[in-house]
PQR file of N, CA, C, O and H, with PARSE charges and radii, in Angstrom:
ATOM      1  N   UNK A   1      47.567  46.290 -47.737 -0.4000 1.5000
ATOM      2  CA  UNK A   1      48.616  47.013 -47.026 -0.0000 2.0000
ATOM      3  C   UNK A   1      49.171  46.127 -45.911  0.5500 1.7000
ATOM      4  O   UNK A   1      48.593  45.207 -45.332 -0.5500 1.4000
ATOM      5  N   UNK A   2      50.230  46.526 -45.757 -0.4000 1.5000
ATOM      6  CA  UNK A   2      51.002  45.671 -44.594 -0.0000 2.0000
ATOM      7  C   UNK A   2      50.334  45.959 -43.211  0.5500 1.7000
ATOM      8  O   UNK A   2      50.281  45.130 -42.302 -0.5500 1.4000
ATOM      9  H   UNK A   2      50.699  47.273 -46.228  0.4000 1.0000
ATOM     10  N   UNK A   3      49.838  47.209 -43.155 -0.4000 1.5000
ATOM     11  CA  UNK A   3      49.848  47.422 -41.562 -0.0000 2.0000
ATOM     12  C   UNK A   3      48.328  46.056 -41.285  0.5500 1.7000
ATOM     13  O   UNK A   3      48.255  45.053 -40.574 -0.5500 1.4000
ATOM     14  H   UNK A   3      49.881  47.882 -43.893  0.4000 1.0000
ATOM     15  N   UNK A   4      47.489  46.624 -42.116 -0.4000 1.5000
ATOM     16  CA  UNK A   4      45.734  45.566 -42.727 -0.0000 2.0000
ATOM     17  C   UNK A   4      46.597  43.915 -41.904  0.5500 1.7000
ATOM     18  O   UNK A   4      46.497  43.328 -40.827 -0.5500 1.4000
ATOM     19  H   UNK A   4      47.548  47.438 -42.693  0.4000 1.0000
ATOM     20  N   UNK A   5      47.196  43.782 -42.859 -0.4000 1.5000
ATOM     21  CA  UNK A   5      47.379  42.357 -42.396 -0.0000 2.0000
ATOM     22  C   UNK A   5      47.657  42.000 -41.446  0.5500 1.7000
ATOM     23  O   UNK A   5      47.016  41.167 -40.805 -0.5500 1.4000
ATOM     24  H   UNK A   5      47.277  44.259 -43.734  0.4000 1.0000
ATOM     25  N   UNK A   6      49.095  42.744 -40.958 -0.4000 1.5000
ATOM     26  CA  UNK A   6      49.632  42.336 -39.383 -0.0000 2.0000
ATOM     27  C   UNK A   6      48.241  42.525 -38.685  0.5500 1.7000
ATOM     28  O   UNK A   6      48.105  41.539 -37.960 -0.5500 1.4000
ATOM     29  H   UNK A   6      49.615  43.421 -41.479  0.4000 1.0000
ATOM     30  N   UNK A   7      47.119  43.359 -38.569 -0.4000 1.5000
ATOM     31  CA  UNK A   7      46.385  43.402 -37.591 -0.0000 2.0000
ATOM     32  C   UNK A   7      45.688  42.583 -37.554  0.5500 1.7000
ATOM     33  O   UNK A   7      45.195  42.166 -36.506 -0.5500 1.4000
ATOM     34  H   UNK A   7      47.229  44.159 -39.159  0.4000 1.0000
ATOM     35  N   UNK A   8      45.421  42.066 -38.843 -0.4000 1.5000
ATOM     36  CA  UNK A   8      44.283  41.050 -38.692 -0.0000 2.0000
ATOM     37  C   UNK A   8      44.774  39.547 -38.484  0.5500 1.7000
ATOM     38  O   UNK A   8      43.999  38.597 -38.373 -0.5500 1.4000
ATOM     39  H   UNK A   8      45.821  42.405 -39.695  0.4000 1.0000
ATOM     40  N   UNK A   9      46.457  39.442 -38.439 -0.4000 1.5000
ATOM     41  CA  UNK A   9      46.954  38.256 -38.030 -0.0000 2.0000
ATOM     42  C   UNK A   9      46.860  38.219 -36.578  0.5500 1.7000
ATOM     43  O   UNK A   9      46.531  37.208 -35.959 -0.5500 1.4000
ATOM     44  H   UNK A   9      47.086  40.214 -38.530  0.4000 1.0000
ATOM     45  N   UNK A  10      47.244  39.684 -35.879 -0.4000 1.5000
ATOM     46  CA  UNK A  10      47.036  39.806 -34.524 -0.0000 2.0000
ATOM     47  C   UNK A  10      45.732  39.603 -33.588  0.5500 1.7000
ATOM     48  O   UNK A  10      45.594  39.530 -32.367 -0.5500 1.4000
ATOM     49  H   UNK A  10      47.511  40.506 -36.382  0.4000 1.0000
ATOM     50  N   UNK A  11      45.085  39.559 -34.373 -0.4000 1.5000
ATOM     51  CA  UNK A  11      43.661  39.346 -34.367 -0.0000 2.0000
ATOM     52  C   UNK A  11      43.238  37.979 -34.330  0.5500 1.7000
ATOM     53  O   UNK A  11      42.450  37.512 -33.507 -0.5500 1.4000
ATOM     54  H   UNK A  11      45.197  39.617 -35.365  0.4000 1.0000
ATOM     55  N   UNK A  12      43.766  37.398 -35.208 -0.4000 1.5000
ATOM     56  CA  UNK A  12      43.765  35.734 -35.304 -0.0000 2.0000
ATOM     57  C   UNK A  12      44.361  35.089 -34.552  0.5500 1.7000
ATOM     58  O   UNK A  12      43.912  33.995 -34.209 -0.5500 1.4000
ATOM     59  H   UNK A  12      44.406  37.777 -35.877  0.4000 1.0000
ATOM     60  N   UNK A  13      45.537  35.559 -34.073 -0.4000 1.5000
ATOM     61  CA  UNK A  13      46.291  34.901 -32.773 -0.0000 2.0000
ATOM     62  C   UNK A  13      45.651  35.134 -31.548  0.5500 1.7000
ATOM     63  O   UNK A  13      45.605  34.164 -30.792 -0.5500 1.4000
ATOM     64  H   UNK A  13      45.901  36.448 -34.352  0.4000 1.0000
ATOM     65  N   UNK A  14      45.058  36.370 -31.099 -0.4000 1.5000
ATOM     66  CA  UNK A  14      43.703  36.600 -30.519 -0.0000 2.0000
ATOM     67  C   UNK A  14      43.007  35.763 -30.082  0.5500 1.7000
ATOM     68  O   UNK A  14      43.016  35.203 -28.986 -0.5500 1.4000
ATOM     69  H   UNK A  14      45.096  37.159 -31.713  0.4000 1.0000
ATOM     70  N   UNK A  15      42.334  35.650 -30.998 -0.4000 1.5000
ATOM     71  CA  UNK A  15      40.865  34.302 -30.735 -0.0000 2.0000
ATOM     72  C   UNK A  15      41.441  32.768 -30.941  0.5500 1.7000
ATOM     73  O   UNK A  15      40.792  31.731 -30.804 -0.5500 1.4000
ATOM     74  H   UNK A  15      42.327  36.105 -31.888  0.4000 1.0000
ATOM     75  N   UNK A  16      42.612  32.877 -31.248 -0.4000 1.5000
ATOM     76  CA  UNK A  16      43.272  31.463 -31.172 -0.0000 2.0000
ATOM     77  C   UNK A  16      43.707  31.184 -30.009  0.5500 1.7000
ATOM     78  O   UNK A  16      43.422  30.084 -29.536 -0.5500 1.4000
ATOM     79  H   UNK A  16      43.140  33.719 -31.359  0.4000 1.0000
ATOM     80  N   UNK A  17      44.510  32.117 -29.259 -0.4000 1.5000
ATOM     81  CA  UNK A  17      44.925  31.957 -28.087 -0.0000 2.0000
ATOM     82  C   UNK A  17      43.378  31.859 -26.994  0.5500 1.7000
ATOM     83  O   UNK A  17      43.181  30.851 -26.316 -0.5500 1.4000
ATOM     84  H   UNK A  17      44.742  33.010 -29.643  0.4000 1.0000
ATOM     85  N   UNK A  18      42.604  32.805 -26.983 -0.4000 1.5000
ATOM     86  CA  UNK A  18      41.618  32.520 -26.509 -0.0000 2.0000
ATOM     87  C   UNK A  18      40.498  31.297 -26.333  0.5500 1.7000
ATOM     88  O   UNK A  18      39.831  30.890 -25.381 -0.5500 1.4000
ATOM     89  H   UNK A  18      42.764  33.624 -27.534  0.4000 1.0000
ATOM     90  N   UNK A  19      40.630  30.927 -27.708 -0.4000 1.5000
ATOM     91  CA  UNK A  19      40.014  29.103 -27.837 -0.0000 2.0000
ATOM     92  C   UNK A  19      40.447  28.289 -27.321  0.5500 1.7000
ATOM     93  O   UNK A  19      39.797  27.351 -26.859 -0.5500 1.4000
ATOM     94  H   UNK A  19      41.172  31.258 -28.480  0.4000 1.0000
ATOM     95  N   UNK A  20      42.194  28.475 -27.225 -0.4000 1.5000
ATOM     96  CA  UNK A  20      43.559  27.321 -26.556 -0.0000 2.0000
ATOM     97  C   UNK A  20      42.994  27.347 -24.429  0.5500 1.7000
ATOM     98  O   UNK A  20      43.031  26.470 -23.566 -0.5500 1.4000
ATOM     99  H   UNK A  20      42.722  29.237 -27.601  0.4000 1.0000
ATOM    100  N   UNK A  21      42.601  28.648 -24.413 -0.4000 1.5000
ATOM    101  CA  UNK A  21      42.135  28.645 -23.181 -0.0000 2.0000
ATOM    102  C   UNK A  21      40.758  28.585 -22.507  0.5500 1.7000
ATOM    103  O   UNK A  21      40.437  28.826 -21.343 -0.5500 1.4000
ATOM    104  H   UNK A  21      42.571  29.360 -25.114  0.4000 1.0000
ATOM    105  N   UNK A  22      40.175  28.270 -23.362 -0.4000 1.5000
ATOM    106  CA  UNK A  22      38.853  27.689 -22.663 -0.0000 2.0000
ATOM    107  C   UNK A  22      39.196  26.485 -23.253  0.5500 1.7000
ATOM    108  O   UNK A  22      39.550  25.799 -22.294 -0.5500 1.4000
ATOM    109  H   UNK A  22      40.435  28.074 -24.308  0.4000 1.0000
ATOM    110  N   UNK A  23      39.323  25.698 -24.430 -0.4000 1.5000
ATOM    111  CA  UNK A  23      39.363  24.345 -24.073 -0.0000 2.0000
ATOM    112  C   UNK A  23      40.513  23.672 -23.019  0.5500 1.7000
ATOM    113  O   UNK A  23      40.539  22.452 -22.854 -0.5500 1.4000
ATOM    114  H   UNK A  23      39.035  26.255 -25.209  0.4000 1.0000
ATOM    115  N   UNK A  24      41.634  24.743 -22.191 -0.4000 1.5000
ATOM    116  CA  UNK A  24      42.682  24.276 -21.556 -0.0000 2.0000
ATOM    117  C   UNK A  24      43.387  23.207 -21.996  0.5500 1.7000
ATOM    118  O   UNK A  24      43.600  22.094 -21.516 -0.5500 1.4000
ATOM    119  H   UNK A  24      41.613  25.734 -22.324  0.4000 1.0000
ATOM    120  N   UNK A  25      43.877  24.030 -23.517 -0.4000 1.5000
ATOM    121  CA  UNK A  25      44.899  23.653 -23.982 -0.0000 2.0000
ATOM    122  C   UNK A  25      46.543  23.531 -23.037  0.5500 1.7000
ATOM    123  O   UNK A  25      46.521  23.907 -21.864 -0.5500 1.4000
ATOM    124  H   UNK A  25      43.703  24.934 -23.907  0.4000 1.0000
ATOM    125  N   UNK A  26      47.554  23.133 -23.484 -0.4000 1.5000
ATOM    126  CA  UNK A  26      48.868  23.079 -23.295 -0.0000 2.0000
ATOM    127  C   UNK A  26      49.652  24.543 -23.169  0.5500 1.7000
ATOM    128  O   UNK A  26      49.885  25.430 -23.989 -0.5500 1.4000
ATOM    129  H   UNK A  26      47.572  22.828 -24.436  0.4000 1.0000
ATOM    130  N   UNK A  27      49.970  24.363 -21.647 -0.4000 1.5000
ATOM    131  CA  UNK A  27      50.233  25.957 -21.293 -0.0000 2.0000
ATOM    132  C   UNK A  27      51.379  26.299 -22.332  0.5500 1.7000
ATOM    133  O   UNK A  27      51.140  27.258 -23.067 -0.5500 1.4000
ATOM    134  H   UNK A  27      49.780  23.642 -20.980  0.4000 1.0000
ATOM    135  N   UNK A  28      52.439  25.729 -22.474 -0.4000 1.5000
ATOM    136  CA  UNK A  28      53.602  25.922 -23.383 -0.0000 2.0000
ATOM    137  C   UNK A  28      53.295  26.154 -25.340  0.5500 1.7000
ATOM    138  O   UNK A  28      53.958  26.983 -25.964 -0.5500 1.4000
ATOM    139  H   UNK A  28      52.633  24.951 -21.877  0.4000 1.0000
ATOM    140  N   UNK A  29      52.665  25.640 -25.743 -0.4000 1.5000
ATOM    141  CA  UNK A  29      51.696  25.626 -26.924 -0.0000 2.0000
ATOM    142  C   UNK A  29      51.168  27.740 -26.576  0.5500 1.7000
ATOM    143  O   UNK A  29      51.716  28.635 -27.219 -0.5500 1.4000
ATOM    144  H   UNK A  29      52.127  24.967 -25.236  0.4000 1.0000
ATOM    145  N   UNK A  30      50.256  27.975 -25.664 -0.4000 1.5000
ATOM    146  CA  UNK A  30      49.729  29.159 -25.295 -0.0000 2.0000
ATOM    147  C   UNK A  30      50.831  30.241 -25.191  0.5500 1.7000
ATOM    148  O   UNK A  30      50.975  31.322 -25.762 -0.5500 1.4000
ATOM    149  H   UNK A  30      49.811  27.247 -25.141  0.4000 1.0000
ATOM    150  N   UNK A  31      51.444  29.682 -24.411 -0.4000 1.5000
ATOM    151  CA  UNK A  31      52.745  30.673 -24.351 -0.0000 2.0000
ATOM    152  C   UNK A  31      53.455  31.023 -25.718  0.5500 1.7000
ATOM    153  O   UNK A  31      53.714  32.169 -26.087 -0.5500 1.4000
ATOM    154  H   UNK A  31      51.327  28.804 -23.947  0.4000 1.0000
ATOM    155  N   UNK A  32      53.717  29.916 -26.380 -0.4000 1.5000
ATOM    156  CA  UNK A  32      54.689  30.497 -28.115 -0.0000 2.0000
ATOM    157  C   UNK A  32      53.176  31.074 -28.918  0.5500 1.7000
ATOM    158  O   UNK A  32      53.332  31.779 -29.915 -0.5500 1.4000
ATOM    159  H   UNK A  32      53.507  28.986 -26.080  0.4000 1.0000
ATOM    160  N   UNK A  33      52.105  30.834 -28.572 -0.4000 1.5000
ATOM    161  CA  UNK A  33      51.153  31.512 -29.727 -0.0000 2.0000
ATOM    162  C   UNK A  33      51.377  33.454 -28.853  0.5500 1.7000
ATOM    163  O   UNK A  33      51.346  34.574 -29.364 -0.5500 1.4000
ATOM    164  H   UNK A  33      51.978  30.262 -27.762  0.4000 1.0000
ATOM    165  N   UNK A  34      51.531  33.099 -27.768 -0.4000 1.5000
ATOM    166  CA  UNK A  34      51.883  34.632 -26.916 -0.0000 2.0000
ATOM    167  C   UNK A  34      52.936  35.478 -27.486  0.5500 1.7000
ATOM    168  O   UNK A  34      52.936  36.703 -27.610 -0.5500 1.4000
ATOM    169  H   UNK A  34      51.556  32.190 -27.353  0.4000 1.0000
ATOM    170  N   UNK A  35      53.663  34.786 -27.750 -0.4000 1.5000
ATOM    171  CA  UNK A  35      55.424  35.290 -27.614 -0.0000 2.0000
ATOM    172  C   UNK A  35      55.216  35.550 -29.596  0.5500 1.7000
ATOM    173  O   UNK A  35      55.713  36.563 -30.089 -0.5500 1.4000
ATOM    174  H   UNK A  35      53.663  33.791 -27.650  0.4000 1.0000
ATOM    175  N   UNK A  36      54.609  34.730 -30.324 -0.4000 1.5000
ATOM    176  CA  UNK A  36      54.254  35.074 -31.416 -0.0000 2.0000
ATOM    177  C   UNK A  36      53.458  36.283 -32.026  0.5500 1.7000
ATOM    178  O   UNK A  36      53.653  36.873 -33.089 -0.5500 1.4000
ATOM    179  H   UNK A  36      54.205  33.907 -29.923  0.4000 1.0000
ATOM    180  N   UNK A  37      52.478  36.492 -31.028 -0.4000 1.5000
ATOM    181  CA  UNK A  37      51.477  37.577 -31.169 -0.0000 2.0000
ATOM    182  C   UNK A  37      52.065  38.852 -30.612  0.5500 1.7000
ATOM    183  O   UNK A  37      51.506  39.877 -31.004 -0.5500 1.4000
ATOM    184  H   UNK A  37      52.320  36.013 -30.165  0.4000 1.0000
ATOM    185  N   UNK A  38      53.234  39.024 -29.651 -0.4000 1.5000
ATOM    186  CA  UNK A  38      53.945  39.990 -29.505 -0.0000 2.0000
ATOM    187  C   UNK A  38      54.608  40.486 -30.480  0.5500 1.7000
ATOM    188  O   UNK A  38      54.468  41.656 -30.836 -0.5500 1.4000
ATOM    189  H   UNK A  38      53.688  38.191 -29.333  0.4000 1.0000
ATOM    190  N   UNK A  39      55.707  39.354 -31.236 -0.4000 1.5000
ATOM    191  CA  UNK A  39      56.016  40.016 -32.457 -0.0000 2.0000
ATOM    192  C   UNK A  39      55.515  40.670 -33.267  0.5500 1.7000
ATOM    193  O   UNK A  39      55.831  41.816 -33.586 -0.5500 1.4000
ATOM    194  H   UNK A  39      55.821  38.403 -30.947  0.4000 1.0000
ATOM    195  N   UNK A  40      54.336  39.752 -33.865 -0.4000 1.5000
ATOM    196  CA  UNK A  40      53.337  40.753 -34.652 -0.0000 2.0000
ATOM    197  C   UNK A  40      53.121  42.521 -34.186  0.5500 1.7000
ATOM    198  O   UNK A  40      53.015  43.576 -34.812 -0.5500 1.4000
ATOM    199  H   UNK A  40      54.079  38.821 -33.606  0.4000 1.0000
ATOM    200  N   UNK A  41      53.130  42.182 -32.973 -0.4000 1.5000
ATOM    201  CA  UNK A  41      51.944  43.461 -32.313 -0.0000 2.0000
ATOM    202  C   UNK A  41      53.737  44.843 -32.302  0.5500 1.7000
ATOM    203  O   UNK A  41      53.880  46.059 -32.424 -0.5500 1.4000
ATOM    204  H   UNK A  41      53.216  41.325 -32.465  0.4000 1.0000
ATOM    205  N   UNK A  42      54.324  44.094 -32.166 -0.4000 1.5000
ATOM    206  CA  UNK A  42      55.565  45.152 -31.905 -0.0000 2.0000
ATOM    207  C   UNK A  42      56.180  45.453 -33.293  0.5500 1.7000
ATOM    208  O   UNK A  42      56.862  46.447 -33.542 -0.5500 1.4000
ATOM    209  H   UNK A  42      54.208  43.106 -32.067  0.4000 1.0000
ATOM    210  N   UNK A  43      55.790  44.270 -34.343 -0.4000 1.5000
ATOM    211  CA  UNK A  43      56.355  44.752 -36.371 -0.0000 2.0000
ATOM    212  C   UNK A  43      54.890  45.718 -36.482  0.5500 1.7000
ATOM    213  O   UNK A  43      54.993  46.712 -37.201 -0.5500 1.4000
ATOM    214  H   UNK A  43      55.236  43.462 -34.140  0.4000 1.0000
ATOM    215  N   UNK A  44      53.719  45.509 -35.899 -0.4000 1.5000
ATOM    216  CA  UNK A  44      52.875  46.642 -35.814 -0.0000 2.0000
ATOM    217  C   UNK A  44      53.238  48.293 -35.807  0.5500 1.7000
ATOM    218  O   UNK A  44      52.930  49.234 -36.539 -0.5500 1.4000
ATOM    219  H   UNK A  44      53.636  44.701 -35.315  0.4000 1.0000
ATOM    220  N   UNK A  45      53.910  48.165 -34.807 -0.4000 1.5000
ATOM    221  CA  UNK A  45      53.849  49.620 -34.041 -0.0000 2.0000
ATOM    222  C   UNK A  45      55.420  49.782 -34.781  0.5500 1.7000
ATOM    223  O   UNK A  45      55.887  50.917 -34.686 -0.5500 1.4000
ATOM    224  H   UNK A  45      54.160  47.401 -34.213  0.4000 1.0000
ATOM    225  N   UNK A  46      56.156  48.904 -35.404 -0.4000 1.5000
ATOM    226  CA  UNK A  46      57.106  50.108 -36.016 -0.0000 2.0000
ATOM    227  C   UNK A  46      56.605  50.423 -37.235  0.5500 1.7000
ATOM    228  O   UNK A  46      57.006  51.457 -37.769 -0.5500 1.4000
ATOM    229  H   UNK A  46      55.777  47.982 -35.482  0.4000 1.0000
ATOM    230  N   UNK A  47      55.649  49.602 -37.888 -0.4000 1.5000
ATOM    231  CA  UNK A  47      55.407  50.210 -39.203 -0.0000 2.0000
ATOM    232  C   UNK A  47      54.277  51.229 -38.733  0.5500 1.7000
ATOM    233  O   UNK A  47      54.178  52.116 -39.581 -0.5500 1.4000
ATOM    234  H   UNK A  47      55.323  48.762 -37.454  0.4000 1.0000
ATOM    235  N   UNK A  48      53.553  51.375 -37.868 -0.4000 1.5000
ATOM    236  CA  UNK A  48      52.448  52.666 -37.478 -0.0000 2.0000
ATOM    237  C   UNK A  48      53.313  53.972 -37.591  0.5500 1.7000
ATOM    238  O   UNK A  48      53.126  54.878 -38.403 -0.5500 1.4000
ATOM    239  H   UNK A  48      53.635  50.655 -37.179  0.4000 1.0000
ATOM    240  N   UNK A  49      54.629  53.887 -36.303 -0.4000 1.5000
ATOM    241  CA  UNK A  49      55.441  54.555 -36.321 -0.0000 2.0000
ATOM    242  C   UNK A  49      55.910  55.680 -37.563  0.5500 1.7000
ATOM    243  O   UNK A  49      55.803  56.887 -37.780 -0.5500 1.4000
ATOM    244  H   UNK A  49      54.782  53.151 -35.644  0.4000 1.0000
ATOM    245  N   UNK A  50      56.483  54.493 -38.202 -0.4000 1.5000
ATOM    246  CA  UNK A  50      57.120  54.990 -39.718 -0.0000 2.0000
ATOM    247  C   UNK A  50      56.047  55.637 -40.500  0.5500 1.7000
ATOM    248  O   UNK A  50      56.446  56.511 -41.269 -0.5500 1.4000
ATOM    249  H   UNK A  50      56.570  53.512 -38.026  0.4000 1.0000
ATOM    250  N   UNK A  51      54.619  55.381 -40.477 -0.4000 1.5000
ATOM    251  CA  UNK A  51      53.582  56.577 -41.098 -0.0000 2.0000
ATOM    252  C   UNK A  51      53.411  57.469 -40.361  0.5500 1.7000
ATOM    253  O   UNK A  51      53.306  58.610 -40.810 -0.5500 1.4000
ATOM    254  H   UNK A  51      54.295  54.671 -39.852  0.4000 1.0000
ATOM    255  N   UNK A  52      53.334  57.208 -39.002 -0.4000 1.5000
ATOM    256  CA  UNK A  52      52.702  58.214 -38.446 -0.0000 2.0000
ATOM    257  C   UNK A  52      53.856  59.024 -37.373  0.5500 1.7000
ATOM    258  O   UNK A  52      53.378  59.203 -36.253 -0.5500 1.4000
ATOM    259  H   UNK A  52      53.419  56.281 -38.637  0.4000 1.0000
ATOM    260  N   UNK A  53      55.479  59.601 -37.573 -0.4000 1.5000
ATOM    261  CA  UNK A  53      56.089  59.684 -37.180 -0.0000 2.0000
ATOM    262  C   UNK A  53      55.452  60.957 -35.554  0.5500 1.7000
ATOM    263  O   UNK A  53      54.614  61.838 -35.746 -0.5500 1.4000
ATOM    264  H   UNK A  53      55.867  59.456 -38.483  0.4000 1.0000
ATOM    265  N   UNK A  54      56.065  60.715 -34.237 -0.4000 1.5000
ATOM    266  CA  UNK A  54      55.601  61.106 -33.260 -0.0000 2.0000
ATOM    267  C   UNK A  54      56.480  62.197 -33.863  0.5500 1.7000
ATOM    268  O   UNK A  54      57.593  62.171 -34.388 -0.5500 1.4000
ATOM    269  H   UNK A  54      56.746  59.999 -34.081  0.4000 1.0000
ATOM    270  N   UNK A  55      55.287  63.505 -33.519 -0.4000 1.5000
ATOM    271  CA  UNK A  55      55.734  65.135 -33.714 -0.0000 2.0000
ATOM    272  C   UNK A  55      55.316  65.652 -31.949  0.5500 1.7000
ATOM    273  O   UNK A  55      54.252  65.469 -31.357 -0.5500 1.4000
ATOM    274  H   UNK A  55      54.383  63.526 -33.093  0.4000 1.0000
ATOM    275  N   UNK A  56      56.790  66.443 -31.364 -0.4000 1.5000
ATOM    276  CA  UNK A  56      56.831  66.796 -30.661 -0.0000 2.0000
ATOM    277  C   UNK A  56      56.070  68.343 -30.693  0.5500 1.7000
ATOM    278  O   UNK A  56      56.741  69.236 -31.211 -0.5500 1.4000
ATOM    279  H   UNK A  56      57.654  66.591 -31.845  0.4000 1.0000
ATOM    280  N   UNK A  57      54.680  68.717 -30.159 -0.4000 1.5000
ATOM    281  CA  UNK A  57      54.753  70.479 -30.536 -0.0000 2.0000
ATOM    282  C   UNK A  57      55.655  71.291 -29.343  0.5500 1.7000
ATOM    283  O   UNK A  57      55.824  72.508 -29.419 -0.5500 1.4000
ATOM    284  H   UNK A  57      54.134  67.992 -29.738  0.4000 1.0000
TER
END
């Protein structure tokens, strides 16, 4: 399933970004794996959305 994957890519950018910062990697390098993992995390939440449409009671 699509939603499976995006999370577990988000997940991978995760502990990638996290590795980039304990070895004090290249702040700019950190930043696009950031700005990358947002996308993911925001094509996340519209496909959550679209299953799980917000019901007002």
């Amino acid at each position: 399933m699509m939603v499976a994957r995006l999370r577990h890519e988000h997940e991978d950018y995760d502990a990638a970004i996290n590795a980039m910062l304990k070895v004090g990697c290249d702040q700019l390098r950190i930043q696009r794996m950031k700005k990358k993992k947002l996308v993911i995390k925001d094509k996340l939440s519209q496909l959550e959305d679209q299953i799980i449409p917000d019901i007002i009671a």
